[in-house]
N, C-alpha and C positions, 0 to 999 in steps of 0.2 A: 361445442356450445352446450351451456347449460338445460335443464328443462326450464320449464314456462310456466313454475306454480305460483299462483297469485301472491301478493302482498297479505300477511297476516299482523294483527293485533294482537297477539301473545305472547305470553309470558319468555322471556329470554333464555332460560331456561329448559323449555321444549324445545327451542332454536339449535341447543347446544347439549345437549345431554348424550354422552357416548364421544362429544368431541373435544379436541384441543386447540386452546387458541395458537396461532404458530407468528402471527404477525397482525399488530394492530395499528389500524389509521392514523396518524399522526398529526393533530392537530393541534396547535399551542401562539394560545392571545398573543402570549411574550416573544415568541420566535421573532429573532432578529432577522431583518429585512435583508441582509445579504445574503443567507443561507433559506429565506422562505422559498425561493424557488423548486430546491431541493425537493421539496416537502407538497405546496399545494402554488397553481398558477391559474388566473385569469386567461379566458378563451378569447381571440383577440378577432377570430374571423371562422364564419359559416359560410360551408355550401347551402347554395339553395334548393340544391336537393340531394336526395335520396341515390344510391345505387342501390338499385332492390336485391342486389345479391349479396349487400353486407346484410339485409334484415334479415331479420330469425321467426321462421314458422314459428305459425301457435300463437304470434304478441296479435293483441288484435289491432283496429284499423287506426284508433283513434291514439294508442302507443305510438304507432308504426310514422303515424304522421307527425307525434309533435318531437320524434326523433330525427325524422326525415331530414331538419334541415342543420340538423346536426352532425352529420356523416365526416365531415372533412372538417376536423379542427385546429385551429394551431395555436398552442402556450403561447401567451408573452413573454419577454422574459423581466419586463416588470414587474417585481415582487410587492407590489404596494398594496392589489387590491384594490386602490381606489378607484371606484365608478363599477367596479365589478360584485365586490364582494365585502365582508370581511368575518373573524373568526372574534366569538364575544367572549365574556366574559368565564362562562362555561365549558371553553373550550368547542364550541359548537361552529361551525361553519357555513356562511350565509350566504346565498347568490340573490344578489338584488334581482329584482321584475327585469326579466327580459334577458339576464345577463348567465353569463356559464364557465362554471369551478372547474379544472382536471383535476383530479389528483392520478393522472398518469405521469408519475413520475420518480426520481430518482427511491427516497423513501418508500412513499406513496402506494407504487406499484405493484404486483405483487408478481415475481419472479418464476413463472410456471416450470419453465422448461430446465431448473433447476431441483424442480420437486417431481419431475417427470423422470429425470435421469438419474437420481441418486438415492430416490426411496421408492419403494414399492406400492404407494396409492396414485390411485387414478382419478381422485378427485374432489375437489375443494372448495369448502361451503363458504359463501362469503355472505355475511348475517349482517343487514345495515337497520339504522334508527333512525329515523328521518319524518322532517312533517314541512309542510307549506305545498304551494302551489307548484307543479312545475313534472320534472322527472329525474329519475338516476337510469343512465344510459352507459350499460358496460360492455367494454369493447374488450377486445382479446389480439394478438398480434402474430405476425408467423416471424422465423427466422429469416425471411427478406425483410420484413419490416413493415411489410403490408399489414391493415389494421381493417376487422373486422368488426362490426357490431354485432356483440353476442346477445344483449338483450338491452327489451325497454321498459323500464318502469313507469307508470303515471305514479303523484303525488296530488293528492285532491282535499286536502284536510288541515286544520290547523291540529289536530291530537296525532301524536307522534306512534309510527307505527314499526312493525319489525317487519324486515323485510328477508325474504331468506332465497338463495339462488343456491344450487349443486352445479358445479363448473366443471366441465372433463378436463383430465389433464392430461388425455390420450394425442390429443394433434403438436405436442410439443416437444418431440425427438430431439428436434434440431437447436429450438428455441422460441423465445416469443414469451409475452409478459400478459396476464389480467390488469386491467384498471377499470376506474368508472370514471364520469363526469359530473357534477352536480349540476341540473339547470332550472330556474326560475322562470317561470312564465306570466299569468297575469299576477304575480304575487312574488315574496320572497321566497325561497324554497330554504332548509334546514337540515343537514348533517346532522345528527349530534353524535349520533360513534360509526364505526366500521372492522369488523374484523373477519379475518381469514380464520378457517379452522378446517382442520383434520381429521375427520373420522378415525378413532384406534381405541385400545386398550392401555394402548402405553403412554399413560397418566401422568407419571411421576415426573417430575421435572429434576432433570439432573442437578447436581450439585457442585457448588463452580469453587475454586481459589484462583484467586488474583496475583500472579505475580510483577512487579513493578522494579526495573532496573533503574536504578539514577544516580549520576553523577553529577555533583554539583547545580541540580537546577531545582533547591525547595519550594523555591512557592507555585514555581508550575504544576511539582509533582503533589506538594499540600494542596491546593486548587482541586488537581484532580480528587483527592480521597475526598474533599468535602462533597464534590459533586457527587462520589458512588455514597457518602454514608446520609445525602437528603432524597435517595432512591427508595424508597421504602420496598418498592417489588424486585430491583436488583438486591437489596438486601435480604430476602426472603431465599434466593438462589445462593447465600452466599456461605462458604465456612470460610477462609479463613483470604487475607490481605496481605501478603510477605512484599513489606519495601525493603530491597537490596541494597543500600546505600551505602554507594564505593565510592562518596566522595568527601571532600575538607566540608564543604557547607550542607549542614548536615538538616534532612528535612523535619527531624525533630525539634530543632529551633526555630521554628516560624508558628507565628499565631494558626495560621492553616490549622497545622497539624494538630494543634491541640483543641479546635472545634473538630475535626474529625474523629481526635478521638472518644472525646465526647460520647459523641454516635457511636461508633463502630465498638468500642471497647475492647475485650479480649477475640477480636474477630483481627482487629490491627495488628500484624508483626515487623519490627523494625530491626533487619540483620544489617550489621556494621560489620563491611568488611574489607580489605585491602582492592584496589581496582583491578578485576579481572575482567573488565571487557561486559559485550552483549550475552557472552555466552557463558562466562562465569556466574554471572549475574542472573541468568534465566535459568542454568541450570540449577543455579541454590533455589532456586522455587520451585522448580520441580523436584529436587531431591526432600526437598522441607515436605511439599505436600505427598508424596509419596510416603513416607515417614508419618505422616500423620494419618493416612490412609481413609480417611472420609467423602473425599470428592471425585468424581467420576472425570471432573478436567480439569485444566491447567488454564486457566485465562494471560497469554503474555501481553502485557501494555510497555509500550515506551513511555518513562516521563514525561515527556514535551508532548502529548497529544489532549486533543478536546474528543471526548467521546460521544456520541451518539449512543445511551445508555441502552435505548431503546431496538436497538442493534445486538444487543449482547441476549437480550432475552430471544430474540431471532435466530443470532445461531445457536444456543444451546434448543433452541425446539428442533431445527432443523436436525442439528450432531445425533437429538435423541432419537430422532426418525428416518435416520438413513440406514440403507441396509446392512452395513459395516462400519465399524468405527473410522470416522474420518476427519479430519483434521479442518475445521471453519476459520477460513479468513477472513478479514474486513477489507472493502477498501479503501485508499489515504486518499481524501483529497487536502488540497493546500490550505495552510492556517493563513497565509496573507492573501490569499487571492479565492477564496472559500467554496466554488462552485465550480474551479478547476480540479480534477482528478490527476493524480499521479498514473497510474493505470490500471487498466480493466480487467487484468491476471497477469501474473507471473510466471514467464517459462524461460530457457534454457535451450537456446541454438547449441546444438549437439556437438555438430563437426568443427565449431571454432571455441565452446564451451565458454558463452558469457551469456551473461542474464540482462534481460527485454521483456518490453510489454508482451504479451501472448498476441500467437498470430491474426489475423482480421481486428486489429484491433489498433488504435491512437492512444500515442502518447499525449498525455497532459492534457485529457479532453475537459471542457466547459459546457457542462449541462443548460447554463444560464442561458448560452448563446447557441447552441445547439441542443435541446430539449429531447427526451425518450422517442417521441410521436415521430420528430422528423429528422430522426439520426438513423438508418436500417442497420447500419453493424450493429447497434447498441440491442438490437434484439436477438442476435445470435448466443446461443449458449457456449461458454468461454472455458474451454479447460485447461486448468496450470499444472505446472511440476510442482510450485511450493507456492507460500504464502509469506508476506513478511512479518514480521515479529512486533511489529507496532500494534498489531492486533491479532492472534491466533488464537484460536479455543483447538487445545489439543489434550483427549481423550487419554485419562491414566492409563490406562488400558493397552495404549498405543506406547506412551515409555516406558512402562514397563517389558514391553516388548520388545522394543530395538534400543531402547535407552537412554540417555540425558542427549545436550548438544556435546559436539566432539570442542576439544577444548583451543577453541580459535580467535578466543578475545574478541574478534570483531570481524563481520565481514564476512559475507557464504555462511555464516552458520545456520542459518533459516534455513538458505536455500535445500542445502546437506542434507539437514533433517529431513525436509520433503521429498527428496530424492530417496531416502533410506527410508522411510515410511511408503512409499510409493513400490518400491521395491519390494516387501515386505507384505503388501496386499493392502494396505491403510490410503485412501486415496487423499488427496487435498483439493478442497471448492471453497473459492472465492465466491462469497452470497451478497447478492445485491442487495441494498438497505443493510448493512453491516457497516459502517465506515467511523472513521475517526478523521480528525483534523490535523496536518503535523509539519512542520516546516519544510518546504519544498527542497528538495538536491541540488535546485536550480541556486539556490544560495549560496554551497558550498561545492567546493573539490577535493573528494577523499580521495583522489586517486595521486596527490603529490603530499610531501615532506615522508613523515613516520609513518605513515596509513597508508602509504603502499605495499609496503611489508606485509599489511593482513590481505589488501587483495592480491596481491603476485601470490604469496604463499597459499593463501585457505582457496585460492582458485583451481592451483595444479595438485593439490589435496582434494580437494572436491571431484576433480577427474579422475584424480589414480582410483578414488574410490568406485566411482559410477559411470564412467566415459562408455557406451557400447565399439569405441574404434580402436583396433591397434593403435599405440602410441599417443591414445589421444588424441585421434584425428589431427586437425590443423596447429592444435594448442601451441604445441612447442615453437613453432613458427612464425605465431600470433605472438607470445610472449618475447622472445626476440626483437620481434616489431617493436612491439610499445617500449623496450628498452632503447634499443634506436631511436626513438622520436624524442623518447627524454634525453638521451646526449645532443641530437642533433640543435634542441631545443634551449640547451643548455643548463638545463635540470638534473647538474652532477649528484647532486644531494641523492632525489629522486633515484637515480641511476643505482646509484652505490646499494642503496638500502634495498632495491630489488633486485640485486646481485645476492646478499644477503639472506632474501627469502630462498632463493634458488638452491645457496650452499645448503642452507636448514633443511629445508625440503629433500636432499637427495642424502643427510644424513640418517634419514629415517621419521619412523612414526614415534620415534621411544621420546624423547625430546619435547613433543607439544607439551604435556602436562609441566612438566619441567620451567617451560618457556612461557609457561601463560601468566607470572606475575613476575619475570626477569625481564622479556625482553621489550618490553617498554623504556623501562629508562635508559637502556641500552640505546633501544631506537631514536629518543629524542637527544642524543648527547652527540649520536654519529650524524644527522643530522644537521644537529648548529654548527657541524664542521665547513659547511658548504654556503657559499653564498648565496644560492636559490634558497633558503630556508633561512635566510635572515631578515625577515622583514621588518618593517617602519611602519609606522599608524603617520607618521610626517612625511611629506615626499620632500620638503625644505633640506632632509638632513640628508638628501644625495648632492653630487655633485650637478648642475644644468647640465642638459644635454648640450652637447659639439663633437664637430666632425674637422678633421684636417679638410678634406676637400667637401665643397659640399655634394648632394645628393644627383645624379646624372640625368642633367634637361631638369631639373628640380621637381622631379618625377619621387625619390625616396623608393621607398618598399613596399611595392604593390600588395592588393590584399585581394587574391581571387575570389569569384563566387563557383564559376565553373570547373567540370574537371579538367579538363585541357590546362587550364591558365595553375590549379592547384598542382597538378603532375610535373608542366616544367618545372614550378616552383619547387619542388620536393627532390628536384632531379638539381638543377641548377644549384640548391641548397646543402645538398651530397658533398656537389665536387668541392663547395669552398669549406668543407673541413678539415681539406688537407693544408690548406693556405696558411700564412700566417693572417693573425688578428689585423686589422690596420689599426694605424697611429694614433696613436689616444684613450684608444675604445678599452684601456683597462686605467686611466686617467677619469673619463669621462662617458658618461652614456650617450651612446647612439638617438636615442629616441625615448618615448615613453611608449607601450602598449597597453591598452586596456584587455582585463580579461578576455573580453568578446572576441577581442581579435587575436588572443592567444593561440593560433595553431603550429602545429610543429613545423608546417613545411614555410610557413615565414619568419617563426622567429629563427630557423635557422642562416636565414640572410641578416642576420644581426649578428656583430663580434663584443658588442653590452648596449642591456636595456632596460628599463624599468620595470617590470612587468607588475601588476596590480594582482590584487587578492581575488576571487570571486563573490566573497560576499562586501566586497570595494572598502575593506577596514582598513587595509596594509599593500603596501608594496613590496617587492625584493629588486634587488641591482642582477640580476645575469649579466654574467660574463662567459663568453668563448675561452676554453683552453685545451689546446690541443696535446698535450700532456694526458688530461685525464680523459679527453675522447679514446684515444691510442688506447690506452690502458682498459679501461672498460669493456673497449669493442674489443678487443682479446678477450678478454675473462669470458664474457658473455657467449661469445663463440664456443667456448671448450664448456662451457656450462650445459649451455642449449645442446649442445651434439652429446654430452651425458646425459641429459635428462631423454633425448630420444632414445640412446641405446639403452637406456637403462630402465625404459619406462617398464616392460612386463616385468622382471623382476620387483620393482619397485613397487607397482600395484600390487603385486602381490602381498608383500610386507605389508601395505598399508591397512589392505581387507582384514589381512589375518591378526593384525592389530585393533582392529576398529571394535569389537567388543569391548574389550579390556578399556580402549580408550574412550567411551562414550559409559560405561557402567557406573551407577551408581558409588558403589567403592569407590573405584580411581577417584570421582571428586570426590568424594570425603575426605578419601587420605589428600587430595591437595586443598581442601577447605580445611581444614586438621590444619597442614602442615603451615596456614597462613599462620595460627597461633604462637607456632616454635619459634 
């Protein structure tokens, strides 16, 4: 808990002299109503009283009480304000007579036990502006999620006064956040700013380039540059903008871009270049800014995201103030559903080597519906392997060191780099109030047609490089599986093409640079060879489904939810691979499936089916052939039993290759060699 020095009237500048701002309140008239929650929420219910052991010696009696019955709060998750509040013209923030503001929240909050573990201070000034009737009452939380009142302010005045508290950041090992409340009593009460600061020396505020990969999506990615070049304090941080543009629609021809550049001027650079992937593409930004040698980070954005500007000035204070160069990530919540998060850190189950939310933590959580106050994981401090690339601020300093992304087109490349920064002594933190907006996974499935190629391959690259298990622990065993469920499934396309990865892979590491602007059109040509990978935007242009006999007790194909009922399914589903197809089922489809109900151990009770796209544009016909199941599960067998015996050797090539293949050079000469 903080001390207990009164509220003063002075100059803002005695508040803050010696300090740095690291994160500021975030209040804005214009914020649209599905993301205001994010940001600031109406208090929807009060205890009536007090637990005297959240109150903080030293406040006196008359603090103490008109806190009291504000101990036990709960957000709404109505973003409207109305009857509570609202934020004017100023950007000021108002709690009606009687009524009470959080700003504990996603933005809002300020993330202690982040600034407890990865920098070296112990405590932080939070300097407020405020006037009316009422109080600012700030609470503190532990990593169970229990919530303390660290102090209470009276507000007595209509002249706006500054208010300064020193906050330890000593009780936050584990985790746990600062916030305050805004509350109104016989009168309107009035925010008008709020900022956290830093006691240090270390003033200067680094120096950021922006790198931007995009293929084919101008005006999203024009959008964005307009949004960074009407930032004027993101522009203060900035040298230089490198768009990567790998693709036919090019974002130089949209009105966007030419009001950004407007703005931005010789800050904007627009590299045209053949499509090499997430990793071709980010690594020319980082080779560009390195080559130009001015910026102390690398900022990576993906095209398609909405930024939180306000976020970037965040982690480049944080990156400045941790005790070693470290890698800041954002994180993604969803662009159609805006208060769902993707997740809460990024890590790496070891023994079976695939990437998940980080441990204690939920997928795809919704702050709207579940708020900071009464979610207790959401107060634990979250440590990841890596970060993903939709937003990193990653320190020159740090590629210079272990060097660009390794050349994987698409797919684990993020991850890699974290793992090899990690490695290397460079940590990576995911910081709250860092995030961006970006189209949910849940839309699509990279893991069928050509894009399984980059995950089968860049996954058992990823392990030869960094696995701590013989052999890759489970991997190889794993990856077998999931080839198995794409024949069982009848995803020969699929199948083939991570047969594919597998030969590449155990040919060596010499090859990736090679492959990174060949084996693309390769992949989508092998591909259109397969009927899983021919889809229709019209389901008209299949044949109706029928069956010679119909469905038994007119029961069809059960769709379990448990495992019991999913196990026989997977098991019963085995044996009819050996069977022939029945009668029609390459005439006529069986049935239609929707994605949803796409799992491998029932479409394998199908001999043809419709199956639908994920993000529901297209269908494909699957068809059962026992021909190329045979054929497959052999290759995949002598495949898999190579890559086991041959893993040590093989990681070994791959480490002893891994310089060479992530260095600066090597992409030149294959940035070079796009031109010949």
């Amino acid at each position: 808990m903080g001390d207990s020095s009164e509220a003063v009237a002075q100059p803002r500048s005695d508040e803050t002299s010696g300090y740095r701002v690291v994160q500021r309140t975030i209040m804005r008239a214009s914020q649209e109503l599905d993301v205001r929650g994010l940001y600031i929420a109406p208090v929807t219910s009060i205890a009536s009283s007090a637990d005297a052991s959240s109150g903080q010696s030293g406040v006196d009696r008359a603090s103490q009480k008109l806190a009291a019955k504000t101990t036990d709060s709960t957000p709404t998750a109505d973003p409207s304000l109305i009857g509570y509040g609202r934020i004017d013209d100023n950007d000021h923030t108002i709690a009606e007579k009687g009524r009470r503001i959080t700003f504990g929240t996603y933005f809002n909050a300020f993330p202690a036990s982040y600034w407890r573990r990865w920098t070296e201070f112990r405590t932080v000034r939070l300097v407020l502006r405020a006037r009316g009737i009422g109080a600012l009452i700030i609470y503190r939380s532990t990593a169970r999620g229990q919530v303390l009142r660290a102090d209470s302010i009276p507000l007595e005045g209509d002249q706006p006064v500054t208010i300064t508290r020193d906050l330890s950041l000593e009780p936050f090992i584990d985790g746990g956040w600062y916030w305050f409340d805004l509350e109104a009593g016989d009168g309107e009460a009035v925010l008008e700013s709020a900022e956290w600061l830093i006691e240090t020396d270390r003033q200067q505020v680094g120096r950021v380039s922006i790198g931007i990969t995009t293929f084919n999506r101008p005006d999203f990615c024009g959008d964005q540059l307009v949004a960074l070049s009407r930032d004027p304090s993101t522009l203060e941080m900035l040298d230089d903008i490198y768009v990567v543009d790998q693709g036919s629609q090019k974002v130089v021809d949209t009105d966007r871009y030419a009001e950004a550049k407007a703005v931005l001027g010789d800050k904007l650079h627009i590299i045209d270049q053949p499509n090499l992937g997430g990793s071709g593409g980010f690594s020319r930004a980082m080779s560009e800014s390195l080559q130009r040698g001015a910026s102390d980070y690398v900022l990576l954005l993906d095209d398609d995201v909405v930024c939180e500007l306000e976020g970037i000035k965040r982690a480049v204070a944080f990156a400045d103030l941790t005790r070693r160069p470290t890698i800041v990530g954002g994180h993604m919540f969803s662009l159609y559903d805006r208060t769902v998060m993707h997740a809460y850190g990024e890590a790496l189950a070891k023994w079976t080597w695939f990437w998940g939310p980080a441990p204690e933590t939920k997928h795809s959580h919704d702050w709207a519906r579940r708020p900071l106050r009464s979610t207790p994981w959401l107060h634990r401090r979250i440590d990841v392997d890596y970060t993903g690339w939709w937003m990193s601020l990653i320190p020159t300093a740090v590629i210079r060191e272990i060097g660009l992304s390794l050349p994987m087109f698409i797919k684990w490349d993020d991850a890699e780099f974290g793992l090899r920064a990690g490695e290397a002594g460079f940590p990576t933190v995911t910081l709250p109030g860092a995030a961006v907006w970006h189209v949910p996974w849940t839309e699509k499935d990279d893991t069928l047609d050509w894009q399984a190629y980059f995950h089968e391959r860049n996954r058992l690259i990823s392990a030869l490089l960094h696995s701590p298990y013989d052999h890759g622990g489970r991997l190889a065993f794993e990856s077998m599986a999931n080839h198995a469920k794409r024949l069982v499934s009848m995803q020969y396309g699929t199948g083939e093409i991570i047969l594919l990865a597998l030969n590449d892979v155990l040919d060596g590491p010499e090859r990736m640079h090679r492959d990174l602007a060949q084996r693309l059109p390769y992949l989508r040509e092998l591909s259109g060879r397969y009927d899983d990978a021919r889809a229709q935007s019209d389901v008209e242009l299949f044949p109706p489904a029928r069956m010679k006999k119909p469905p038994r007790k007119g029961k069809g194909i059960p769709n379990p939810t448990n495992m019991p009922g999913k196990l026989m399914m997977a098991a019963t589903g085995l044996v009819r691979q050996v069977t022939p197809p029945r009668a029609m089922s390459s005439e006529f489809p069986e049935g239609a499936v929707p994605h949803l109900d796409q799992k491998w151990f029932r479409l394998a009770h199908y001999d043809s089916a419709i199956v639908s796209t994920a993000d529901g544009t297209k269908a494909a016909w699957y068809r059962r052939d026992r021909k190329q199941f045979a054929d497959q599960a052999r290759r995949s067998a002598a495949l898999h039993a190579r890559l086991f015996q041959e893993w040590p050797e093989l990681s070994a090539r791959y480490k002893e290759a891994l310089g060479t293949l992530a260095s600066p050079d090597a992409w030149k000469a294959s940035f070079e060699g796009l031109d010949d």
